[in-house]
Steps between C-alpha positions, in 0.01 A plus 500: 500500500255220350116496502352201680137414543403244710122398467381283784134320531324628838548237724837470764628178351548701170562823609775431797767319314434755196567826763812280648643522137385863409630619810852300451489652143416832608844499792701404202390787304230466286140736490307245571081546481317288677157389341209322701194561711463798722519262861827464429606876418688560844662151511647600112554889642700377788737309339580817301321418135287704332139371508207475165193368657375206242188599317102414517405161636884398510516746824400280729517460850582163591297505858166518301555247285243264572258796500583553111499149389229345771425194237864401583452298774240302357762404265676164531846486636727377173484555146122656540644777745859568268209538209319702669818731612648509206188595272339751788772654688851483316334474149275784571761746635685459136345807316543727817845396585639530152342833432646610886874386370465626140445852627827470747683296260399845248545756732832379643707346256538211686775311444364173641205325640523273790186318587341209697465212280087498516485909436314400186517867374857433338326243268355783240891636531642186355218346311510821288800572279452785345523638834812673630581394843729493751632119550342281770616354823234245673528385851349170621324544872380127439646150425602466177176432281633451169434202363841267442530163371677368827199582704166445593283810605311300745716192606865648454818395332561183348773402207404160459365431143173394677507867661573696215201343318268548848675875506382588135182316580499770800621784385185476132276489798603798688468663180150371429375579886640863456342546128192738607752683666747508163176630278401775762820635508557481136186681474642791701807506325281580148336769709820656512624457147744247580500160356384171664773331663698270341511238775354375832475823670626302861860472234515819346503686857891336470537490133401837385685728717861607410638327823351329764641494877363254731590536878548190652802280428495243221493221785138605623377471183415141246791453275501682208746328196404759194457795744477789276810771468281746618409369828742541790441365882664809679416368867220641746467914425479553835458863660720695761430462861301802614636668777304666616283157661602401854487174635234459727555413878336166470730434206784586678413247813500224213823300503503213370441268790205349311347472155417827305231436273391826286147447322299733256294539212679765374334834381235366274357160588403630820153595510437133685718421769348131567656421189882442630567732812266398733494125414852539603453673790263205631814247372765676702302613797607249735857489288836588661511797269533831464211598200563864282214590255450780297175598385577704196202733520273281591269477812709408789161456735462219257811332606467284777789557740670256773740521771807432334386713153621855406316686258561823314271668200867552306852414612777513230665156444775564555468512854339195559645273204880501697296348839279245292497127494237467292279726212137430447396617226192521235757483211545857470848497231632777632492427889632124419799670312555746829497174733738344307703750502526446820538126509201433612286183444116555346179365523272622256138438436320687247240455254446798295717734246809328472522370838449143421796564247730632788416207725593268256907630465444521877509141486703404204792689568510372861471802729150382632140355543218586237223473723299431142216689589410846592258413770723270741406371846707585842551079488660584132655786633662358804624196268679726298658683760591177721651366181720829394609512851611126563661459119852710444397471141300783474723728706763364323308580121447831570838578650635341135237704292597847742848418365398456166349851553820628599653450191272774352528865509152552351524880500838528311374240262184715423705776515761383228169314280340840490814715473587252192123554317511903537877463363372289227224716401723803522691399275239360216370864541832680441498250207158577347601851501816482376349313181230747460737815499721295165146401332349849580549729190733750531254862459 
């Protein structure tokens, strides 16, 4: 039986597709420990995994975080705000998070560490090298943000020799916006007696783990011509249907004699609802339509509720997705990757994190509308929807991307990545001791 540790930052669009795989790794086998803030203790307990609470200011719960970083939304949405997140939240959790994992890692003999790609607290692992560790597997619970020479971070793909010189042009100044951010972190990473990092911090969260798993198929993502051998797209890690959910009466009486549209603002983003859920409710309350939202935790006496609208604090996916015409969305990764699953058309509008850079595949790859803004009016809203609606093209992208999904088995990808790194490591141990036994004097 192997020794996994999966590490997940406190927030549900890190932590759910991280339990989906520790719990799939767990059913095949492996003692899995699951390591992240307490909140999330009886969602990691239930799926059967042994739960370390992350340490000091790392153990945070996600519901209060505007009450620990109140300057935050006097930030500006963009490169200001990812500075600010980066330096202040995921840059400041380093010291705490690697000292939480080096005492499991100790303790357990873990075998390997699975982690989400911004759990920060690996980088003292693999920036230091006269450090034993276990090898590395990093998860991506965001579009891909490595820079590549095919794309631009903020105007996409383009392999014209006019677009690879605006893409480099792009990608030095993504670099130079996130710099502050860069020296912070690097500054952190001395603090720990590890060494600077080598490169733009946004590349090594790809480049300096052993592997890299992104879950999404390559078709959602800008094309990627020198992707590196340690980077595999192993499809959406999606997690079991619960059981133990009914479908709600009203649910039931939905059948598909008109338009399903199925808005939130996810689990997060949802401290203002005027932002996307009620400006929609205002667009489709006169609509033909039947109108699902989810408030995530947030205040539903905030949400503004119509005749023809249906809404529930939480309500798995799952259960609505199959019914759905439409998804509106704030850009949330992980929802967008659950509705197209489903084959269902998106239209996303979000301004902060990497929202803007979810809206933007939304687009390019054809299975929706990028609203381009994270503030959109019902007249913008009921565009959108009038235009998903009346153009097959949409349905049609999303029912070609759910295919594309298809072809994945994301779990017994991860599954045979991780199974191959512990098998790998296994054996370079066996080997180290082997060689020390013949160079050991004989007493």
């Amino acid at each position: 039986m192997s020794r996994i540790l999966v590490a997940a930052s406190p927030a549900p669009g890190h932590v759910n597709p991280l339990i989906a795989i520790a719990e799939s790794l767990s059913k095949r086998g492996h003692r899995v420990t699951f390591n992240s803030a307490d909140i999330f203790r009886s969602k990691a307990e239930s799926a059967g995994l042994h739960f370390v609470p992350l340490q000091g200011k790392a153990n945070l719960d996600y519901h209060l975080l505007d009450r620990n970083f109140p300057e935050r939304k006097t930030i500006e949405p963009g490169m200001p705000q990812l500075n600010y997140d980066m330096k202040y939240i995921f840059g400041d959790w380093i010291p705490d998070q690697y000292r939480g994992i080096k005492e499991i890692i100790e303790g357990q003999d873990i075998d390997l560490l699975i982690t989400d790609f911004l759990f920060l607290g690996t980088f003292p692992l693999l920036l230091n090298s006269k450090e034993p560790r276990p090898p590395v597997l990093a998860c991506g619970i965001a579009p891909v943000l490595m820079r590549t020479p095919d794309s631009s971070p903020f105007a996409g793909p383009d392999s014209t020799p006019e677009g690879l010189l605006r893409n480099a042009e792009h990608n030095q100044q993504f670099e130079a916006l996130l710099a502050p951010a860069k020296e912070y972190i690097d500054e952190i990473l001395q603090g720990c007696g590890a060494s600077p990092s080598p490169m733009f911090f946004m590349d090594a969260m790809y480049l300096l783990p052993d592997a890299f798993v992104q879950p999404t198929a390559a078709e959602f993502e800008y094309p990627m011509r020198d992707k590196p051998e340690s980077f595999h797209f192993v499809g959406p890690a999606l997690p079991e249907h619960p059981t133990s959910v009914e479908e709600p009466e009203w649910l039931k009486q939905i059948d598909g004699s008109r338009p399903v549209i199925f808005v939130t603002q996810g689990t997060i983003a949802n401290h203002d609802f005027n932002q996307l859920v009620n400006p929609t409710m205002q667009a489709l309350a006169d609509e033909d339509v039947d109108v699902i939202v989810t408030a995530g935790g947030g205040d539903m006496e905030s949400i503004v509720t119509t005749p023809n609208s249906h809404v529930e604090q939480y309500l798995p996916y799952h259960l609505i997705l199959p019914k759905a015409d439409i998804f509106i969305t704030n850009g949330g990764y992980y929802g967008v990757q659950q509705a197209l699953s489903y084959g269902v058309p998106v239209i996303s509008g979000g301004a902060t994190e990497d929202k803007p850079f979810v809206s933007a595949r939304v687009a390019w790859s054809g299975v929706g509308i990028n609203l381009q803004t994270g503030t959109p009016t019902p007249e913008q809203i009921l565009a959108a929807v009038r235009q998903v609606l009346d153009d097959k093209k949409y349905r049609d992208g999303a029912k070609t991307m759910q295919q594309n999904y298809a072809r994945y088995k994301a779990m017994d990808r991860i599954t045979e990545i991780a199974e191959a790194m512990i098998a790998e490591r296994v054996e370079k141990t066996s080997g180290a001791r082997a060689e020390k036994r013949i160079l050991d004097p004989v007493l």
